[in-house]
Backbone as a ProteinNet text record, in pm:
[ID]
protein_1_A
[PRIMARY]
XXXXXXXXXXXXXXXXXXXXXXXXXXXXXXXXXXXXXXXXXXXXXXXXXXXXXXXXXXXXXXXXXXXXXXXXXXXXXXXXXXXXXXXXXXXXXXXXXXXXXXXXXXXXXXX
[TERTIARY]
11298.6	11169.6	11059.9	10972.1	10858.1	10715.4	10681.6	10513.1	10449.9	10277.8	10219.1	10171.4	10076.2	10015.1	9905	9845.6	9726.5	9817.2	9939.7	9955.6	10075.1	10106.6	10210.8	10104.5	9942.7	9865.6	9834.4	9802.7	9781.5	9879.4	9968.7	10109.2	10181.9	10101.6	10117.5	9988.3	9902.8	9801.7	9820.2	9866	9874	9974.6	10070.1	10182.3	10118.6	10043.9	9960.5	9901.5	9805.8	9721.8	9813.8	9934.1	9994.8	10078.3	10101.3	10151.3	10067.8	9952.7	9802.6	9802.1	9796.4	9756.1	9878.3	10016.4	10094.3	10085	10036.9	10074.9	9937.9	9838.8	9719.3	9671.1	9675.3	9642.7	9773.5	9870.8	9960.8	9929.4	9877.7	9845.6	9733.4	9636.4	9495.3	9525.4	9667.1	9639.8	9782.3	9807.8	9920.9	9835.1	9719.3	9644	9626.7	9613.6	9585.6	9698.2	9814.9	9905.7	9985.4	9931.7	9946.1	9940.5	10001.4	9988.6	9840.9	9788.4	9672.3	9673.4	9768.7	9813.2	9868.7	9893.1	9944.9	9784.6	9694.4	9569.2	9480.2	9486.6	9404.4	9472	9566.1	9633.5	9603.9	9607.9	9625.6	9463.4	9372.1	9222.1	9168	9279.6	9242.4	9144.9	9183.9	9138.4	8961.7	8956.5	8817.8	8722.5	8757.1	8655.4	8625.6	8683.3	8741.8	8571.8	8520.8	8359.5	8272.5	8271.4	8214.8	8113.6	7997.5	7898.8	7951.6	7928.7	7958.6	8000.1	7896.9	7911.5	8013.4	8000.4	8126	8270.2	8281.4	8411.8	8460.1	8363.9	8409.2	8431.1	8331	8397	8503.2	8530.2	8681.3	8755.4	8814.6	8863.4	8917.6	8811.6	8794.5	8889.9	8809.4	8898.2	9031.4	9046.8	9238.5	9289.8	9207.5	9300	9315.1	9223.4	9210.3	9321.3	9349.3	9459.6	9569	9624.4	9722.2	9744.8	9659.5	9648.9	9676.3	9701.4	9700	9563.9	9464.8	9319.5	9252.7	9326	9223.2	9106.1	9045.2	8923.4	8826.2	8852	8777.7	8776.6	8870.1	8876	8799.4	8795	8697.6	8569.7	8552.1	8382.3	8321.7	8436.9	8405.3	8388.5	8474.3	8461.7	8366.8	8314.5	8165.7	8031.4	8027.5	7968.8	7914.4	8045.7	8062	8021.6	8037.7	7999.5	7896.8	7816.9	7707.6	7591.4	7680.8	7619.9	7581.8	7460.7	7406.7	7452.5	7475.7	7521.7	7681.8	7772.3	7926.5	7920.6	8020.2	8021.8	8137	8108	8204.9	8350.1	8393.3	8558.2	8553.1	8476.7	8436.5	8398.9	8377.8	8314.8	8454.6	8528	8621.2	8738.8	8753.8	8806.4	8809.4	8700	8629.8	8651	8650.5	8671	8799.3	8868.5	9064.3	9088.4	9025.2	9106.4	9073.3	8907.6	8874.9	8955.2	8992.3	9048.3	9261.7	9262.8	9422.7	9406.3	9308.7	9269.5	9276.7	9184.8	9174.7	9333	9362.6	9483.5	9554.5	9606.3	9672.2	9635.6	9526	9438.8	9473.7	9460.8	9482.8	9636.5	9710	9876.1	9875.5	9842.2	9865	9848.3	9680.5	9647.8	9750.4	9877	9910	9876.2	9764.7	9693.7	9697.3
7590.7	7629.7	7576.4	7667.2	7635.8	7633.4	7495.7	7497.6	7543.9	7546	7654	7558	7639.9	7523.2	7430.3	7470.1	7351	7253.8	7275.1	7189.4	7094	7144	7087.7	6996.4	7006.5	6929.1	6814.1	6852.8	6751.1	6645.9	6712.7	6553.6	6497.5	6565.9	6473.4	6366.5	6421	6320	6228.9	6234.1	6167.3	6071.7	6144	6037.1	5901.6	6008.3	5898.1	5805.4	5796.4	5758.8	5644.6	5630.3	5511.1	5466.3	5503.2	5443.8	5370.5	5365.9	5297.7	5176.2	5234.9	5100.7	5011.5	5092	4950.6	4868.6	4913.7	4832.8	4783.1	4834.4	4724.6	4621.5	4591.4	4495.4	4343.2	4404.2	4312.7	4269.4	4365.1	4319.8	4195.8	4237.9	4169.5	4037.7	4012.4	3874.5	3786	3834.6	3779.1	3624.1	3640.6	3531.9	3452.2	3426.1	3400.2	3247.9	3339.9	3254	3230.5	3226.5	3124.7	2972.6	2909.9	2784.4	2743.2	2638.4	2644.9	2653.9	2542.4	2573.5	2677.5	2773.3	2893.7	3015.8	3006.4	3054.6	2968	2937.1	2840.7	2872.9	2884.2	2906.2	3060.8	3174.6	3294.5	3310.6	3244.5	3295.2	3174.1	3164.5	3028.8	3099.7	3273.9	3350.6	3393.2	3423.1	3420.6	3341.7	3223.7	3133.4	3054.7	3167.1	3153.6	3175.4	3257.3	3305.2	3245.8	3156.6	3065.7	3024.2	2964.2	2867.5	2719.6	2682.8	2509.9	2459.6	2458	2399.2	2413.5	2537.8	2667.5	2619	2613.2	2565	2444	2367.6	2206	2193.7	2258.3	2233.4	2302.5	2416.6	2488.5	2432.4	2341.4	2289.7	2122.6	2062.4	1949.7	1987.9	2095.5	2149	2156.1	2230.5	2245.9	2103.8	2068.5	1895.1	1859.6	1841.3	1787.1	1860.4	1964	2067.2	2020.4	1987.8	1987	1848.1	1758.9	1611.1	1555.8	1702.3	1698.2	1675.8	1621.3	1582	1700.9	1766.3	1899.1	1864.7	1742.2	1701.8	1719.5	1636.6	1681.8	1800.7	1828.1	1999	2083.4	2076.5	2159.6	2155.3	2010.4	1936	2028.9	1986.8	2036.6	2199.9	2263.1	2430.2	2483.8	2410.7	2440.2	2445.6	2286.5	2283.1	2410.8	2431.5	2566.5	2660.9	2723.4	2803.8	2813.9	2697.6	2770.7	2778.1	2752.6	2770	2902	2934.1	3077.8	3101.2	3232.2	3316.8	3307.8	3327.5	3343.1	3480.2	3515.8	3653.9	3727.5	3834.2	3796	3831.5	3825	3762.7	3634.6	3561.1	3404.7	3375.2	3456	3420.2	3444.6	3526.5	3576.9	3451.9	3440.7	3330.1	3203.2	3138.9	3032.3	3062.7	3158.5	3181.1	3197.2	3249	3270.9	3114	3037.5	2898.1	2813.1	2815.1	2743	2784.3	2928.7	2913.5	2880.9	2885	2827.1	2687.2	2641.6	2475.7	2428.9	2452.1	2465.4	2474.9	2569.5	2556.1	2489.8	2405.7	2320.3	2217.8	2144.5	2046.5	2039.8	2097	2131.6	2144.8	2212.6	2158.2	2018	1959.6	1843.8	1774.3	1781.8	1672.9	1695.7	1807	1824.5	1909.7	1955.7	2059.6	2227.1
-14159.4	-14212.5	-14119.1	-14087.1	-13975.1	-14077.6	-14065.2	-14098.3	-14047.8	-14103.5	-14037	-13957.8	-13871.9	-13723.9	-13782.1	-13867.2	-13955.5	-14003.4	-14076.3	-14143	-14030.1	-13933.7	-13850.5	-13760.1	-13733.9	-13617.6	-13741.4	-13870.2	-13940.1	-13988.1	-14007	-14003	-13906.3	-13774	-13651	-13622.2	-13684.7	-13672.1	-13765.8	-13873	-13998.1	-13938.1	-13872.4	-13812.6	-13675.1	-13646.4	-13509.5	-13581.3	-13692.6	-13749.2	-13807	-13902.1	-13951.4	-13842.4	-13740.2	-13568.2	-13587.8	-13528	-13509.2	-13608.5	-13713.7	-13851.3	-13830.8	-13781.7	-13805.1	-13662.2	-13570.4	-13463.7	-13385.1	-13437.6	-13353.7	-13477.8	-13577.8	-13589.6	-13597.4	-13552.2	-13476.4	-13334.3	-13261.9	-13118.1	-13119.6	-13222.7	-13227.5	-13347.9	-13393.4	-13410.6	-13351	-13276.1	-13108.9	-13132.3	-13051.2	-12999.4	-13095.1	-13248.1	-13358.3	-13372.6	-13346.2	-13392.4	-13276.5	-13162.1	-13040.5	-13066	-12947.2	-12925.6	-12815.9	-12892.5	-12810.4	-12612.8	-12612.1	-12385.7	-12410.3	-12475.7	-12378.8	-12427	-12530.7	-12530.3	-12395.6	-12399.7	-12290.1	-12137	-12108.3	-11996.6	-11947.2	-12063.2	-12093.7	-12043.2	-12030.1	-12025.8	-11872	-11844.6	-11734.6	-11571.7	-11558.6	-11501.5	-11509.6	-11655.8	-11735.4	-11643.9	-11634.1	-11536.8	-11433.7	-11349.1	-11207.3	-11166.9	-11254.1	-11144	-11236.6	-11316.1	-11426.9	-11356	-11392.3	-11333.5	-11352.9	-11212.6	-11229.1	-11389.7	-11457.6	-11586.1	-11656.1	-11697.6	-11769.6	-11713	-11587.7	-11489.9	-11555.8	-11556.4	-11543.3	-11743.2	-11819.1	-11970.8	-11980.3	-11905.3	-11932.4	-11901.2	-11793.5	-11744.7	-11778.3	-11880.9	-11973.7	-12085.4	-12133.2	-12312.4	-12256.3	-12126.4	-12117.2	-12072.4	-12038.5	-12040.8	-12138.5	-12232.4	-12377.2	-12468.8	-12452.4	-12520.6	-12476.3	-12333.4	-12258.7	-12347.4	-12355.3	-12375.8	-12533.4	-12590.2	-12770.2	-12821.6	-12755.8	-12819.9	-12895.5	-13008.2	-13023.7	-13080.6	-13119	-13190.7	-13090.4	-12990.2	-12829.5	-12748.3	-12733.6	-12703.8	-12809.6	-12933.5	-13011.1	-12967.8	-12943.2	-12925.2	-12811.4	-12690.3	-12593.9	-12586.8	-12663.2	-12659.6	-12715.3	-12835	-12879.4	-12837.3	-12738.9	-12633.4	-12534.3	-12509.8	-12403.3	-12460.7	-12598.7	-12650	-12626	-12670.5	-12665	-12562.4	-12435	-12284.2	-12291.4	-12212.6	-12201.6	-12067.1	-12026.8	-11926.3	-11963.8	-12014.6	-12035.6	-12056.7	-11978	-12003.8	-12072.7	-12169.5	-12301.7	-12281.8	-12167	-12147.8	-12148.3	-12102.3	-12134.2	-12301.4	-12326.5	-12460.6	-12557.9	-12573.9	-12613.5	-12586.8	-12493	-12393.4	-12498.3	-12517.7	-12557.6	-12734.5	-12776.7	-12923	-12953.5	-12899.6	-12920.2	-12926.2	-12814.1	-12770.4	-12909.4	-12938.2	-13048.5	-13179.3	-13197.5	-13332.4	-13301.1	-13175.8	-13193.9	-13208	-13105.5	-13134.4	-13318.2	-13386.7	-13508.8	-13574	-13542.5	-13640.9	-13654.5	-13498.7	-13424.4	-13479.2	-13475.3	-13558.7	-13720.1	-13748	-13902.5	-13966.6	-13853.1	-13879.4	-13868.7	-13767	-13697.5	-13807.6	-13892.1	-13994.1	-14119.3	-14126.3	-14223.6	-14380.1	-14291.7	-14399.9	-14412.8
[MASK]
+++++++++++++++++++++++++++++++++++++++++++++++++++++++++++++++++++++++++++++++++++++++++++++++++++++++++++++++

């Protein structure tokens, strides 16, 4: 039995459409439930063209991460945050790391 062509483009789209719902908001929380050094490692590119400043706190927080300190690494990523000129792969960068930091922190305290 052959559908007609309206109804055969619409339950291929219908089919694209729950493709989609099941598989990007899996992609978009990957980073979520990362480990903070491998979010931090994963964006280590991000601020290769950083300004001095930007360089040297990115570069602090991933020690501080590497170092288990996520209380300091938060401090420090907030800091950074809210440096002006980041450009929002930096910014993005800096927000993935803070919320794996966070979680990490918050396992850590047992909560």
């Amino acid at each position: 039995m052959k559908l007609p062509q309206k109804a055969g483009r619409f339950c291929l789209a219908a089919l694209l459409a729950f493709a989609a719902w099941v598989t990007l908001p899996g992609c978009a929380s990957v980073e979520k439930h990362q480990d903070p050094v491998a979010v931090a490692a994963a964006h280590l590119d991000d601020f290769n063209s950083a300004t001095p400043p930007a360089k040297q706190a990115w570069d602090l927080a991933s020690a501080q991460i590497n170092g288990n300190d996520f209380e300091s690494a938060l401090a420090t990523l907030e800091q950074l945050r809210a440096q002006t000129g980041l450009s929002p792969e930096q910014i993005k960068a800096v927000d993935a790391t803070m919320a794996a930091v966070r979680k990490q922190a918050k396992s850590a305290r047992g909560n």
